[in-house]
Phi, psi and omega in degrees: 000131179268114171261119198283177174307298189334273188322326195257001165281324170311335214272297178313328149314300175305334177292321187307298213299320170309322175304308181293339191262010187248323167311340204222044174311110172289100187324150149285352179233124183238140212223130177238141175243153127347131137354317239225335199061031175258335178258114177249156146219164217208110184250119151199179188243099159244189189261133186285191176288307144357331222025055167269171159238161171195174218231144197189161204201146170240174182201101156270208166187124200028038191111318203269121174299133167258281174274146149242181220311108179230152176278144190228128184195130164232160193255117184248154183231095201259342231285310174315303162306323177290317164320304176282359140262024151056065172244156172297151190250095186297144199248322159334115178288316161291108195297346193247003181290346165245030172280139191238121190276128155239011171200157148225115194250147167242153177253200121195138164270133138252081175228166171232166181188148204264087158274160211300356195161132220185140170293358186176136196295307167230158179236133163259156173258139166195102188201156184257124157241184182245121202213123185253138158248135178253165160219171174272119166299350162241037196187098189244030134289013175228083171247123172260127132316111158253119188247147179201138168221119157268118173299134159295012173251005186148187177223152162253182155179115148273175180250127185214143169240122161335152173311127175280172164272354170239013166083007179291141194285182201233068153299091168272119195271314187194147171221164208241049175281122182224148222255111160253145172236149173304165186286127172102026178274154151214164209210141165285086160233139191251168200246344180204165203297332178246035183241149192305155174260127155281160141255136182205151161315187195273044215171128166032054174263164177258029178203179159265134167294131172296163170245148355291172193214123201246103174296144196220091170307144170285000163265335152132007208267121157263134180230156174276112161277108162240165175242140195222139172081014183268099171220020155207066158194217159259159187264151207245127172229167176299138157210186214272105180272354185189167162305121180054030168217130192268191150197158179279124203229094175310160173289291183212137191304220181208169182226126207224141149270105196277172356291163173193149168242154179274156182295168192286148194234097162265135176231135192241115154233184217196110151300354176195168189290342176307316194265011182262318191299317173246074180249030181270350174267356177281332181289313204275328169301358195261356179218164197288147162329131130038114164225020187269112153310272175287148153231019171351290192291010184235106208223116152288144165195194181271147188188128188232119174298174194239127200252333164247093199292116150212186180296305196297323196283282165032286183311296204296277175326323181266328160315314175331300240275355176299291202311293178311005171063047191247191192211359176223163157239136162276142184230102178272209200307174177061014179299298188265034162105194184273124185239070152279311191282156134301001159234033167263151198235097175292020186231042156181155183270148188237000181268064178034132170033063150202101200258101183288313190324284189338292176290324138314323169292272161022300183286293147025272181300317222246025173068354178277131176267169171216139186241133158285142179252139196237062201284169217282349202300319209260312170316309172288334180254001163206027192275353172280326175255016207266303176278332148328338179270319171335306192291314183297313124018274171124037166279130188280313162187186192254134147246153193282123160276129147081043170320152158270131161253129187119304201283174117002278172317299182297324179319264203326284205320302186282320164319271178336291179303336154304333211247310177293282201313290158339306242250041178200002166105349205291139155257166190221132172236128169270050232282142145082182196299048164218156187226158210267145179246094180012043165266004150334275215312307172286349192218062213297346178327291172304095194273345184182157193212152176281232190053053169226148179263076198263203163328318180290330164293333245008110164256151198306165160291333185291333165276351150279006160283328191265004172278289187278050193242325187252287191268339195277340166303324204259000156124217205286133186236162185238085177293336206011101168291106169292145179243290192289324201292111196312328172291010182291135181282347178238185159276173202263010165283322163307342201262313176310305185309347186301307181291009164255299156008267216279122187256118185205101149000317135231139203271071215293134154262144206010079182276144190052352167294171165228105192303355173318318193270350180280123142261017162105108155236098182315306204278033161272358187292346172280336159310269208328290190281357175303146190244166164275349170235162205235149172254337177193144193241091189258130160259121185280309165189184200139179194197133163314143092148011194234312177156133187246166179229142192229112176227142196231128160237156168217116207094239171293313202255151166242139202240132168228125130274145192201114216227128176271173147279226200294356205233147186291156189186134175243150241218080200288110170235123154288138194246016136009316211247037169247162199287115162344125173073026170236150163251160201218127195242117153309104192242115194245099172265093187256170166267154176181097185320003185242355169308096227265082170184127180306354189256339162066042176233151202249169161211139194237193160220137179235126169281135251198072198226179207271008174235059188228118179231134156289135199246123182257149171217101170293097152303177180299166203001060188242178190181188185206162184237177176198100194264142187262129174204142190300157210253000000 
């Protein structure tokens, strides 16, 4: 038998790498902890019945199980690239069934960092992580990473592959990561990004759960599932592999370049629903820094559609939009013709009496920015030249309409068009059934995304008590808040509290409105000073599907919401978290059926201290806003 160079350089590789791996044997069980030692993860590789080997993880919180014992695993098909560059072809029906741990390494991170606009003026990262290394034993150009870091909020963990050394590509056909729970688990689950939240056991669902995906343990215990960083793969959602047991389930497979890591598989626990709510900065820690250099120009604000594109109204909406202190107007779709086609052109206007220079400049004068609606048809056929002209324009920014979401393809794509949008000045709102995994933080242009069951559903009050437990983990949603409009389903002081509640940068307001419809309602006065970004954020208390309370500062003052479901409920608030020995005067905007205004909201002033508790009485899907300020 003849052996070319190649074949007898493998064979010595291989001798070498068995020789080093036995001298240098590595435990199969690895144990990583929290920063704070309230958080495990329990890592380890046994041999199946089979003799596969295969990789499982455990998740405590004090002690108390969150995951028990689940498999970590993806399935990959290299076989065309090891062809076509002429490699042994792996033949393993299980790609991880011969992986061999030959190292481990450990960390720990403290750092803190300022984002551009936000729920808290700064966020620390801080977590120890763990990093295993495998190689395939009988192939050692194929080598993996498993990184996991724990947070005193949850834990993480990807898969990242190293540069190969023969260049060979990267098929992931699926992966099988799976999440088990004790009996008596329930879940917030919704089947697609803008579809209503159920509660339901573990058992005999019929779709896949959307991420984030929010958990109510039988021990009493909350945990989150999320996904972060996916912004070169497919999106991943939950689906039922057993009774009380989940697993991820891709959209579509993916095509990889090494070195590359898979997004991150995070689970955020929580002793109470409160403090799961304010888990929204871990998705953001899970992804790189900032790449914007300047970001002067990524400016948050208040922001109102335009509901009749001509001039005149145009004009009308930034007087509006001046006086109520908002700071952008939108001109959504069909403005530059239908945008279903490929032969409507977004770079020139098709409609009659709508002089865009004009109404810019306008805006301009009068401190209003103006953002265009795009839809992706016109967006895929012209986004390599598009925002530049937008920027020459004086456009502050774009939203994307009606996206394809899910696959590989549309990720990379739409990650790209965010990024085209970034190098020309763009801000960017993303619409319709897709959600953001904290890549905002590298790229803050992307200021806020639909993948909500907001106002264009009108939803009931009990499902706006349960977003932010669930979809608001995933970061800033564009709810488009409503006032005037009859269909709305709640009152319109729950409808004021929202805009403390639901947190987006930049934040529509009187969505389906008109200024036409503002009659001098006194308690809007709760917009006009609410700002959109935060220096500190507390969920004081709530529960999904029942009612949350929110207070937010920025400076001095403090904006509270505070929202029931479909049924009345009253509400005891401490005012605990305000500074000792200061006063404060309380301005309570509530319903209150006795007020001579179609909108039925009343307003009250409370003198205020930090031992001070407001006793609230919430009608059925009713709420109360509340601004705090020094007296």
């Amino acid at each position: 038998m003849k052996y070319n160079r190649f074949t007898i350089l493998m064979l010595f590789s291989l001798l070498f790498f068995n020789a080093t791996a036995k001298d240098k044997e590595v435990p199969a069980e690895q144990t990583v902890t929290s920063p704070d030692r309230l958080v495990e993860l329990k890592f380890f590789q046994k041999e199946m019945a089979n003799k596969e080997k295969a990789f499982f993880y455990q998740l405590t919180y004090k002690g108390k199980p969150v995951v028990l014992e689940s498999k970590l695993d993806l399935q990959l098909d290299n076989h065309l690239s090891e062809s076509a560059m002429a490699l042994p072809v792996d033949k393993h029906k299980n790609w991880f069934e011969n992986l061999q741990i030959t190292g481990v390494q450990r960390s720990t991170k403290d750092t803190t960092w300022k984002p551009v606009y936000g729920e808290k003026k700064l966020i620390r990262d801080n977590y120890n992580s763990l990093i295993i290394s495998t190689v395939k034993d009988d192939n050692p150009i194929y080598l993996m990473n498993i990184e996991i870091r724990a947070y005193n909020q949850g834990i993480a963990f990807r898969f990242f592959f190293p540069e190969n050394v023969k260049g060979t590509y990267y098929r992931i056909m699926s992966e099988h990561t799976e999440f088990n729970f004790a009996p008596g688990t329930l879940a917030w689950k919704a089947n697609w990004a803008q579809a209503p939240y159920e509660k339901v056991a573990l058992e005999n669902w019929d779709c896949e759960a959307e991420r984030p995906l929010t958990l109510q343990l039988k021990n009493g215990l909350f945990a989150t599932l999320i996904e972060a960083g996916m912004v070169d793969y497919s999106r991943t959602k939950f689906k039922l592999k057993g009774q009380n047991s989940l697993v991820t389930s891709m959209f579509t497979p993916v095509d990889l370049i090494s070195p590359v890591a898979t997004p991150w598989r995070a689970v955020l626990v929580a002793e109470s629903a409160p403090a799961i709510a304010m888990g929204t900065d871990f998705i953001l820690n899970l992804n790189e820094p900032s790449k914007i250099k300047d970001q002067s120009w990524v400016k948050p604000g208040k922001i109102m559609r335009v509901m009749s594109q001509t001039t005149k109204d145009a004009m009308e909406n930034i007087d509006f939009a001046a006086k109520r202190n908002l700071q952008y107007i939108l001109f959504d779709w069909k403005w530059y013709g239908p945008a279903f086609s490929f032969d409507s052109d977004a770079s020139k206007v098709a409609i009659n009496d709508f002089d865009l220079p004009a109404i810019i400049k306008y805006g301009k004068e009068k401190g209003i920015g103006v953002w265009l609606y795009v839809n992706q048809q016109a967006l895929l056929k012209q986004s390599d030249s598009l925002f530049s002209i937008y920027k020459k324009w004086g456009v502050a920014g774009v939203k994307f309409g009606f996206v394809q979401s899910g696959s590989h393809r549309w990720t990379t794509w739409i990650e790209k068009a965010i990024q085209q949008a970034a190098q020309n000045q763009i801000m960017v709102n993303i619409h319709d059934d897709w959600r953001p995994t904290g890549e905002q933080r590298t790229w803050p242009n992307l200021m806020t995304s639909e993948g909500i069951r907001g106002n264009e559903e009108m939803p009931d009050a009990t499902s706006n008590t349960v977003m932010p437990f669930t979809r608001y983990i995933a970061g800033a949603a564009d709810y488009t808040i409503c006032y005037f409009d009859p269909r709305i389903k709640t009152t319109h002081a729950h409808q004021l509290a929202l805009a403390a509640i639901y947190f987006s940068p930049i934040q529509t307001l009187y969505w389906y409105d008109k200024p036409a419809f503002y009659k001098g309602e006194p308690e809007l006065e709760f917009w006009d000073k609410i700002p959109v970004t935060w220096d500190e954020t507390k969920v004081l208390s709530g529960s999904p599907g029942e009612c949350i309370t929110t207070a937010r500062r920025s400076g001095e003052e403090w904006f509270l919401g505070s929202i029931t479901n479909n049924e009345p409920r009253k509400v005891e608030l401490k005012l605990d978290f305000l500074p000792k020995r200061q006063k404060f005067i309380a301005r309570i905007y509530n319903d209150d059926n006795t007020v001579a205004t179609a909108t039925k909201v009343g307003i009250k002033d409370i003198a205020v201290d930090s031992k001070s508790i407001l006793k609230l009485d919430l009608q059925a899907s009713g709420g109360a806003a509340i601004w705090l300020h020094k007296k």
